[in-house]
TORMIZA-167227 format. One line per 8 residues: for each residue x, y, z of N, C-alpha, C. Coordinates in Angstrom, 2 decimals, always signed. Atoms other than C-alpha are relative to their C-alpha. Example, Ala and Ser with C-alpha at 12.3 -4.5 7.8 and 13.67 -1.06 7.14 Angstrom:
<recs>
+0.89/-1.19/+0.00/+12.30/-4.50/+7.80/+0.90/+1.20/+0.00  -0.82/-1.19/-0.06/+13.67/-1.06/+7.14/-0.77/+1.09/+0.73 .
</recs>
This chain:
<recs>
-0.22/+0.64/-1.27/+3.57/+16.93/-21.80/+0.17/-1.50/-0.25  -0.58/+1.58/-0.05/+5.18/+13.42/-21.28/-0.95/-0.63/+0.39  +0.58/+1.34/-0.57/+3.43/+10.08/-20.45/+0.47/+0.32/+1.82  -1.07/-0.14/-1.08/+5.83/+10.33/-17.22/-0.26/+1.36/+0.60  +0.25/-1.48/-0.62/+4.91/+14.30/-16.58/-1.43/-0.22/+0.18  +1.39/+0.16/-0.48/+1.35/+13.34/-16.74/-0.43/-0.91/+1.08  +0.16/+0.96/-1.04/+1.52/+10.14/-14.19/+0.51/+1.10/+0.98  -0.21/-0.58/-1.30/+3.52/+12.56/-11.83/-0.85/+0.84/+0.31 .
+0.80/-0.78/-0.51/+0.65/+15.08/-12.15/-1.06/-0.54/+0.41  +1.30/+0.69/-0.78/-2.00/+12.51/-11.16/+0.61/-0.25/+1.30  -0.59/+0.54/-1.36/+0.50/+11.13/-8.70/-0.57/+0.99/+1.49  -0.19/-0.81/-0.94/+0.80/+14.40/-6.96/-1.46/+0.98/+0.49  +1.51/-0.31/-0.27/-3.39/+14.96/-7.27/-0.49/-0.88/+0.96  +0.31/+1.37/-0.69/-3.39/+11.56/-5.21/-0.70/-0.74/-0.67  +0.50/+1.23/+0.61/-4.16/+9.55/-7.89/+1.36/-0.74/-0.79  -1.03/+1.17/+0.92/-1.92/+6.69/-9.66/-0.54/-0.52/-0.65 .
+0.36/+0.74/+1.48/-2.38/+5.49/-12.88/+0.81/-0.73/-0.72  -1.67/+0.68/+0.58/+0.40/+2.82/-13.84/-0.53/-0.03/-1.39  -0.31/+0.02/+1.48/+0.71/+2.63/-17.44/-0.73/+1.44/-0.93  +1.18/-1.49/+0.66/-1.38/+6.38/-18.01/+0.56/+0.27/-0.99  +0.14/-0.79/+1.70/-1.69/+7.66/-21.45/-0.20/+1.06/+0.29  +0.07/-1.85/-0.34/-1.14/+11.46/-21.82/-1.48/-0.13/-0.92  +1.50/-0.38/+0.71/-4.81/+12.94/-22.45/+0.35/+0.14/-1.63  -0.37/-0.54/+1.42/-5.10/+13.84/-26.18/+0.41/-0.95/-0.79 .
-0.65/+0.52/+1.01/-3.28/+11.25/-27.43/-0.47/-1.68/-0.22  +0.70/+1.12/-0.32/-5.38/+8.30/-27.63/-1.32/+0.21/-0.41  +1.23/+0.00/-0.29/-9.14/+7.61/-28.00/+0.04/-1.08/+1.22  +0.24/+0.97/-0.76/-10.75/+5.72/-25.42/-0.07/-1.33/-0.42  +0.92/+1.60/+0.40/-12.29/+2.86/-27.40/+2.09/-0.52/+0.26  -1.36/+0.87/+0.20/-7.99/+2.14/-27.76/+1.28/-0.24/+1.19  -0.51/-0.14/-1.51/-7.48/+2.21/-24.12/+0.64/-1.78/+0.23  -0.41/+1.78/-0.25/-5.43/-1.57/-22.77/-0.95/-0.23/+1.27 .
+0.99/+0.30/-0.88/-7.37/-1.18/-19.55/-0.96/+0.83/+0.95  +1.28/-0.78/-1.13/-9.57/+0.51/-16.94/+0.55/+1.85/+0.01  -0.32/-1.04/-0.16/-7.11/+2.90/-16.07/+0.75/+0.55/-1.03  +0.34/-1.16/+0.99/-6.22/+4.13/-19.48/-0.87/+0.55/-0.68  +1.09/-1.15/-0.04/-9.33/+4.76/-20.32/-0.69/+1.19/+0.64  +0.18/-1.25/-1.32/-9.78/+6.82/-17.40/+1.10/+1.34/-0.15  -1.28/-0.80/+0.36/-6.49/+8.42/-17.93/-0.53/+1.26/-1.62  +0.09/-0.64/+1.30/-7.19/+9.51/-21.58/-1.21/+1.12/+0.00 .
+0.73/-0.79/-0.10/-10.00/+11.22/-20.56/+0.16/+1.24/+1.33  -0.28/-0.97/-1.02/-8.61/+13.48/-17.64/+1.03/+0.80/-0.26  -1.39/-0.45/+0.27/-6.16/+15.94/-17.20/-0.05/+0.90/+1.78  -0.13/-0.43/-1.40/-4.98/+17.17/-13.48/+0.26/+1.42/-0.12  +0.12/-0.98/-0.37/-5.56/+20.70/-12.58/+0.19/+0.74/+1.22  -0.44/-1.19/-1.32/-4.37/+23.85/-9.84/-0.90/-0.83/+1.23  +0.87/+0.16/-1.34/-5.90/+22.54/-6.50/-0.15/-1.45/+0.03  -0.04/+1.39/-0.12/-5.30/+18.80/-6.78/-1.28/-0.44/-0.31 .
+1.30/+0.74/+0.73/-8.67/+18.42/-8.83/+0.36/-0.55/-1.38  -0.67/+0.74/+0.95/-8.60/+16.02/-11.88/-1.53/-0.04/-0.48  +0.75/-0.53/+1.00/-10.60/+17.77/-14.68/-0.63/-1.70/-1.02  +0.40/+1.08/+0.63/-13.03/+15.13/-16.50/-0.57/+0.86/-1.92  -0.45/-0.58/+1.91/-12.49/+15.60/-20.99/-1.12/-0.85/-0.50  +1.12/+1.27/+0.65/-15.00/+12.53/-21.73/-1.31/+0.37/+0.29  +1.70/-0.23/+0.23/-18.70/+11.94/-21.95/-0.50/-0.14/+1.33  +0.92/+0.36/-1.15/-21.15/+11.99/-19.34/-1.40/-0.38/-0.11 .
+1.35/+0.48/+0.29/-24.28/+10.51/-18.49/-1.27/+1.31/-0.19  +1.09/-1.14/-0.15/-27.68/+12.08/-18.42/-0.04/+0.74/+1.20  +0.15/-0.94/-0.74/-27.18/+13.85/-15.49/+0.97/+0.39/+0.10  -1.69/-0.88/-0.28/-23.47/+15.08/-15.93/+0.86/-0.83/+0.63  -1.01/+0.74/-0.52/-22.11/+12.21/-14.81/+1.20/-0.59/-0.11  -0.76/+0.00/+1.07/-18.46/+11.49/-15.95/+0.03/-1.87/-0.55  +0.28/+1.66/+0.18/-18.93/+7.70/-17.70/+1.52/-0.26/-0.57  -0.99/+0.80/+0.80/-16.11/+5.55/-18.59/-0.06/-1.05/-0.75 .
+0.63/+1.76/+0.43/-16.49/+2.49/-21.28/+1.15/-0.60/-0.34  -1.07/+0.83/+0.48/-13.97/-0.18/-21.80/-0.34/-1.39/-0.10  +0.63/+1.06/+0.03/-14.55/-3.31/-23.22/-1.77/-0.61/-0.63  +0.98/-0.42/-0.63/-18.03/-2.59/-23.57/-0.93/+0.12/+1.10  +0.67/-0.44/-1.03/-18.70/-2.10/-20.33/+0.04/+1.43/+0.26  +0.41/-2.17/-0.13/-19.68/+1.45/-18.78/-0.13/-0.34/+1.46  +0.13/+0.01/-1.41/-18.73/+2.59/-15.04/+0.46/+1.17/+0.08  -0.19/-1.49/-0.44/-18.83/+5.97/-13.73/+1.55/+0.16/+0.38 .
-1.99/-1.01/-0.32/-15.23/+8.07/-13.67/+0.03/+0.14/+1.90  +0.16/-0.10/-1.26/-16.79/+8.51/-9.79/+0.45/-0.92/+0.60  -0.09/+1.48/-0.91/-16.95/+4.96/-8.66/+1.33/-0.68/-0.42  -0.91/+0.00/+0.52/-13.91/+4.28/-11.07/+1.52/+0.60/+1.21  -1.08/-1.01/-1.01/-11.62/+6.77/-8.85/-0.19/-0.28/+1.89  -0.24/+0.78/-1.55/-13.15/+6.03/-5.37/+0.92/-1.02/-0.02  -1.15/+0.79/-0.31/-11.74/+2.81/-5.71/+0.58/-0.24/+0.19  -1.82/+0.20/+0.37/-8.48/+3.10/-6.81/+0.80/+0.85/+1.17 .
-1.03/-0.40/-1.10/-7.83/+5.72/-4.24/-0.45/-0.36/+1.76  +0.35/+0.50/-1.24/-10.01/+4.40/-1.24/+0.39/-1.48/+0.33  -0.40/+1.39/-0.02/-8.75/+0.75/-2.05/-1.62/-0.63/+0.61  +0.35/+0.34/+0.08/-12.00/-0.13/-1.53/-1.86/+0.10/-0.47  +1.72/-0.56/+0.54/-16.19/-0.27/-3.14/-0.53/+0.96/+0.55  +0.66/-0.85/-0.48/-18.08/+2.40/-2.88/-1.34/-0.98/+0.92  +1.59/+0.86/-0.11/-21.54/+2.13/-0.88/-0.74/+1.35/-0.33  +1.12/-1.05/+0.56/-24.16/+3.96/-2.45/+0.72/+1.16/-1.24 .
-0.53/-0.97/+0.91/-23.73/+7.00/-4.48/+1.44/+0.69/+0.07  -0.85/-0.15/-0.23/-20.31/+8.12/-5.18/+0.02/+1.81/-0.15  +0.17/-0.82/+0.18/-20.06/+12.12/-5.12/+1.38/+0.81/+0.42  -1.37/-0.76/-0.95/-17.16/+14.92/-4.93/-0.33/+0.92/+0.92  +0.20/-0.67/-1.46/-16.92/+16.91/-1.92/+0.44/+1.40/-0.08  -0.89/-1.18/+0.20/-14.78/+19.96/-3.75/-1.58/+0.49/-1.12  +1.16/-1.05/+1.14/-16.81/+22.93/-5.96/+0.49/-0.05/-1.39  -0.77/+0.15/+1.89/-14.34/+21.68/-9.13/-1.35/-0.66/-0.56 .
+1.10/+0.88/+0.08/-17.40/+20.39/-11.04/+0.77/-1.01/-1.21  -0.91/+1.75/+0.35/-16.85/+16.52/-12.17/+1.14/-0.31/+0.22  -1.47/+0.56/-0.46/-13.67/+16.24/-10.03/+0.38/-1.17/+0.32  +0.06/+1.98/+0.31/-12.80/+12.60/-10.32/+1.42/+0.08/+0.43  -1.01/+0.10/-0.86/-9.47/+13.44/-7.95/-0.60/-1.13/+1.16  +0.54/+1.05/-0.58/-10.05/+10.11/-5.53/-0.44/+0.95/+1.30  -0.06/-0.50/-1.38/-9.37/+12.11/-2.17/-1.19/+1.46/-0.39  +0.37/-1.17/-0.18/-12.04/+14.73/-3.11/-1.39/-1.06/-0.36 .
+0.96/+0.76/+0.39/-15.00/+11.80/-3.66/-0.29/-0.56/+1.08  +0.61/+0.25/-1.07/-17.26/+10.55/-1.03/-0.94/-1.18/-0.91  +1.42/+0.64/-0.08/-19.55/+7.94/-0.90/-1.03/-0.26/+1.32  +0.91/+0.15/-1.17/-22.86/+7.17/+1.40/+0.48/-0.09/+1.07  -0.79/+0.56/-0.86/-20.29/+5.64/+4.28/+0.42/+1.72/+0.29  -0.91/-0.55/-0.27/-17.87/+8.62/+4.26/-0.80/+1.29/+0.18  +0.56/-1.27/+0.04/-20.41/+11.57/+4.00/-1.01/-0.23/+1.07  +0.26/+0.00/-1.33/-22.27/+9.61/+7.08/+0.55/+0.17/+1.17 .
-1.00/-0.10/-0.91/-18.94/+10.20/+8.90/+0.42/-1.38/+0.42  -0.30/+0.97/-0.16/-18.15/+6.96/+8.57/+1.48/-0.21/-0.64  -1.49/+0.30/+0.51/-15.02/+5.01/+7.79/+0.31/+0.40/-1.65  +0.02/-0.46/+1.41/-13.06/+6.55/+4.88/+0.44/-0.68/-0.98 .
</recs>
């Protein structure tokens, strides 16, 4: 699978990843920024969930490091597809387990029925 076949399969999970690295072909540590490290560790799956390949914390959480910094694949993906910070814990809302698809992630706000 292409660089270009893999952005359209995040695209069409509702996620965008400009410059994405096809999984596999990469380590993380040699990621340029946020979102190829994120990239290199996913791969988009049947049902618009976006399968997590990388490490997780102690409780299964999917971690991302770049730079040496370290920020959850969760709070990582809210972001990018809510355009804006989580509040509180970030969590998915689908039964894919560690689905790090943006539109399937909640945080405190959105799971109080609050603004999404």
């Amino acid at each position: 699978m292409t660089s270009e076949e893999i952005a359209a399969a995040l695209d069409s999970a509702g996620e965008s990843r400009p410059g994405a690295v096809a999984p596999g072909r990469g380590r993380p540590g040699s990621a340029a920024s946020w979102e190829d490290a994120f990239a290199l560790q996913t791969v988009a799956v049947e049902g618009g969930h976006l399968h997590w390949t990388g490490a997780t914390g102690n409780r299964g959480t999917p971690v991302v490091a770049w730079r040496g910094q370290v920020e959850t694949g969760y709070r990582l993906a809210f972001r990018w597809h809510h355009k804006r910070e989580p509040e509180g814990n970030v969590r998915p809302t689908c039964d894919y387990p560690c689905c790090l698809a943006g539109g399937h992630l909640a945080d405190r706000l959105i799971r109080e029925g609050g603004e999404a």
